[in-house]
N, C-alpha and C positions, 0 to 999 in steps of 0.2 A: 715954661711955667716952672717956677720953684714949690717944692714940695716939701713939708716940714715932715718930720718921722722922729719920734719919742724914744729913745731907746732907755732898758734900763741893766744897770750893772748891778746884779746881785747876788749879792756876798755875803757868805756863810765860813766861819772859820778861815781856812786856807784855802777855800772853793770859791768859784763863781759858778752861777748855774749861765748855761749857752744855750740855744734851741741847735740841734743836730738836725742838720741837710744833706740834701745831695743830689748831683750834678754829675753830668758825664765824664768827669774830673776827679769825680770820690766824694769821700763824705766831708762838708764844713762847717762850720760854726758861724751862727749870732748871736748878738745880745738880743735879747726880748724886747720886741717894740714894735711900732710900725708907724702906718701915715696918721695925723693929723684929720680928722673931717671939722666941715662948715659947723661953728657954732662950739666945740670940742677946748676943755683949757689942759694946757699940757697934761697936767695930773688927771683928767676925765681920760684921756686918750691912752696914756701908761695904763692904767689898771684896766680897762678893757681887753687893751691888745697882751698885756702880762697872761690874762685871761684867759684872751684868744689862744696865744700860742700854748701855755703852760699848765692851764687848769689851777695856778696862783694865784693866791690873793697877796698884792704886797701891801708895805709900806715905805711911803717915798718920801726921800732926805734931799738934801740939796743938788744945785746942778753942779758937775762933776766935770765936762766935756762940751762944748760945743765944736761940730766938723761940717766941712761943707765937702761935698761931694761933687763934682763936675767930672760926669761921664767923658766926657772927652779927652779928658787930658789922663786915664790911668788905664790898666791892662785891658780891660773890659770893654775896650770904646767901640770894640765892633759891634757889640749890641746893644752897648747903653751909651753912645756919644750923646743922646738926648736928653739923659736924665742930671739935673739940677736939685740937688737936696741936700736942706741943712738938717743936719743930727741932732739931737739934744741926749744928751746923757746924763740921768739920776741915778746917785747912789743910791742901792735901793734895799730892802730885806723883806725875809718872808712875816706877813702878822703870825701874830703870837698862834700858837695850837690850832696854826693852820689843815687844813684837809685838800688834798688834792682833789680836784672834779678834772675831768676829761675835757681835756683843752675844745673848745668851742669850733672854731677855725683857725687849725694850724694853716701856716704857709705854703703853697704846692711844692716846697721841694721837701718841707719838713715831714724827719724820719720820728722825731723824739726831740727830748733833752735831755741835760747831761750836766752835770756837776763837774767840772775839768780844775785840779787841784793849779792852783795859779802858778809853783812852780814848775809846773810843765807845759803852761800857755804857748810858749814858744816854740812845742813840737806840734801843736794841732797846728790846721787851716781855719784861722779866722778871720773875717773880715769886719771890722775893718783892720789891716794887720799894725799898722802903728795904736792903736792902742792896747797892744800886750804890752809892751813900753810902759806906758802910764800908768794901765791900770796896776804892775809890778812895784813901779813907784809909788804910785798914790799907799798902796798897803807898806809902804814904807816911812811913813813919813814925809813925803819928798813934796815940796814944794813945785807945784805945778801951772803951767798956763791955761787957762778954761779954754780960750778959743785954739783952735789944733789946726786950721785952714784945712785947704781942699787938700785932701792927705785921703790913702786908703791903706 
């Protein structure tokens, strides 16, 4: 079964905000997002899960990224060879004179979030790791490809 998962990239000045996890490996990083449900249009599902994890209210721009993930074929496959998932990635920002509320349902491995200045994306752990690449680019001007295939 293919699973769709919303994610969004959101950027403030020189920051993006990440959701801060961790793992018996240390602490990592995602973008805000999650699964898709029955009846859900991209943007119903971002702002829920923005929600969920962040206690944010955004607002969402265009699509930015689409990736497909196939567990099998990247480091992970001991325990996720099964999982099948395409990404969608909006550029996204916080609404005007927004107020944080206490994220709803964070992720079980989620510690926090975290604002990580985008010149230094490349020292955290985040997944997925090819898009500190783009996202580096993209705030550069750089002309980009939306679809990014089964890449992590």
């Amino acid at each position: 079964m293919i699973r769709n998962s919303i994610k969004a990239i959101i950027l403030s000045g020189e920051h993006v905000l990440l959701t801060k996890n961790r793992d018996p490996e240390g602490d990592f990083y995602l973008f805000p997002g999650g699964g898709q449900e029955h009846g859900e249009t991209f943007h119903k599902t971002l702002k829920r899960e923005c929600m969920e994890e962040t206690g944010l209210a955004i607002e969402i721009g265009d699509v930015l990224f689409i990736r497909e993930y196939i567990g099998q074929n990247h480091e992970h496959a001991a325990f996720d060879s099964h999982v099948h998932q395409v990404e969608v990635y909006f550029i996204c920002s916080l609404k005007d004179n927004v107020t944080k509320v206490e994220p709803a349902a964070p992720d079980s491995n989620q510690i926090g979030i975290e604002w990580v200045p985008l010149s230094r994306l490349a020292l955290y752990r985040i997944y997925p790791k090819k898009l500190v690449e783009k996202i580096v680019s993209y705030t550069q001007n750089e002309s980009l490809p939306i679809y990014l295939g089964d890449v992590n």
